[in-house]
C-alpha positions in Angstrom: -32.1 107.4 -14.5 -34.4 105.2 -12.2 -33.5 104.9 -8.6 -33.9 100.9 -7.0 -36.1 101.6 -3.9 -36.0 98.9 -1.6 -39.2 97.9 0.5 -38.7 98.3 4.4 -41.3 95.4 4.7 -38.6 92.6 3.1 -38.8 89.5 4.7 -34.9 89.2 4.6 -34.9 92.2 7.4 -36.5 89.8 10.3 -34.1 86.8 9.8 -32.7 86.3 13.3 -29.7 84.4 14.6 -30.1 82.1 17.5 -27.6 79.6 19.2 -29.1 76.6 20.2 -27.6 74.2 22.8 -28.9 70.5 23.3 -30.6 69.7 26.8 -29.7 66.6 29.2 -31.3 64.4 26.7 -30.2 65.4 23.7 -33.2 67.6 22.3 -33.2 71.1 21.3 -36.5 72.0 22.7 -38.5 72.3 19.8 -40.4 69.7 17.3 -39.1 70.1 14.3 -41.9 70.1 11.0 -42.4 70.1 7.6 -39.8 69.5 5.3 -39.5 69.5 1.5 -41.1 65.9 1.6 -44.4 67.5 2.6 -44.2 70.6 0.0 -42.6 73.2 3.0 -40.1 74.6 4.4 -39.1 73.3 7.5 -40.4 74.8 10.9 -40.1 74.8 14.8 -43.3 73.3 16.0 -44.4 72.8 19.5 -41.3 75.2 21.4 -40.3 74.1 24.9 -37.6 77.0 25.4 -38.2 80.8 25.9 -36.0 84.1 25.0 -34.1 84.9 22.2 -32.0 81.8 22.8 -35.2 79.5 21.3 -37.4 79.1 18.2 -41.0 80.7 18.3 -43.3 78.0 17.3 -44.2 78.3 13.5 -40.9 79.8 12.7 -39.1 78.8 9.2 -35.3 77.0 9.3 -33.1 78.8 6.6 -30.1 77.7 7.8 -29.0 75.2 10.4 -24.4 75.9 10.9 -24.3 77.6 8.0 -26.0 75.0 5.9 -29.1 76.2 3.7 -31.8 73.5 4.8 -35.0 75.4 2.9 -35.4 72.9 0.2 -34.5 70.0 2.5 -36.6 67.0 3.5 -37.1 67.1 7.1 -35.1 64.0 7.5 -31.8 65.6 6.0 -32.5 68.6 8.4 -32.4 66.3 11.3 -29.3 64.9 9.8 -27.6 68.3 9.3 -28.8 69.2 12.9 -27.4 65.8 14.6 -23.8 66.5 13.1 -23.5 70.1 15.2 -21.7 70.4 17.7 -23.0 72.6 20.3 -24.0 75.5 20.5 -26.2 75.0 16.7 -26.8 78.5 15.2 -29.6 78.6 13.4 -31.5 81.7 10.9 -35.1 81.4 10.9 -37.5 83.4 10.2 -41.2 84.1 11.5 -43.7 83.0 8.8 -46.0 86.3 7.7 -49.5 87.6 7.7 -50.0 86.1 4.0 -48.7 82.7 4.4 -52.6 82.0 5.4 -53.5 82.7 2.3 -53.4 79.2 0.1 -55.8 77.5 3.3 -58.0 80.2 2.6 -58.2 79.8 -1.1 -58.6 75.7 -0.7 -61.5 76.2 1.8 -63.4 78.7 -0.6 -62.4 76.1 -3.9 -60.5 78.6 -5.6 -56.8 78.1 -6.9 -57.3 74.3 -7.0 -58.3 72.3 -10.0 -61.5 71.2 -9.4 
């Protein structure tokens, strides 16, 4: 009989929870990037807020209210985003060591088609 072991390391075991609330003009305090239009997931750029309350800059949007926005073109996200009411939950997740990899391979020629 073979036993399932299960790798500490999982991405799935640093997904946090935050609850976002909009500021006197509307914003949430973050700039929100990337999107399925540009091949990515989308992510919290530039981040004006600070805590655990806030997005980290660089950090991936899995789910915006309980709606999956991974696969989403960043325009849909804004759309899901604009219907919450506050306070927005959101799971993200902080992007790893080894998402540097693919720049590092198209700078040295290697895993492109050339």
């Amino acid at each position: 009989m073979s036993r399932v072991v299960q790798k500490k390391n999982h991405w799935s075991s640093r997904v946090r929870q935050c609850a976002l609330t909009r500021g006197p003009g509307g914003q949430l305090g973050f700039a929100l990037l990337g999107g399925a239009e540009h091949g990515e997931f989308p992510y919290a750029g530039a981040a004006a807020g600070d805590g655990e309350a806030s997005l980290s800059e660089g950090e991936l949007l899995l789910e915006v209210q309980g709606v999956r926005v991974s696969g989403l073109p960043r325009y849909d996200v804004l759309e899901v985003i604009r219907s919450c009411k506050d306070p927005i939950v959101v799971k993200a997740v902080r992007q790893g060591e080894g998402t540097a990899v693919l720049p590092a391979l198209q700078r040295t020629g290697e895993g492109t088609d050339r």
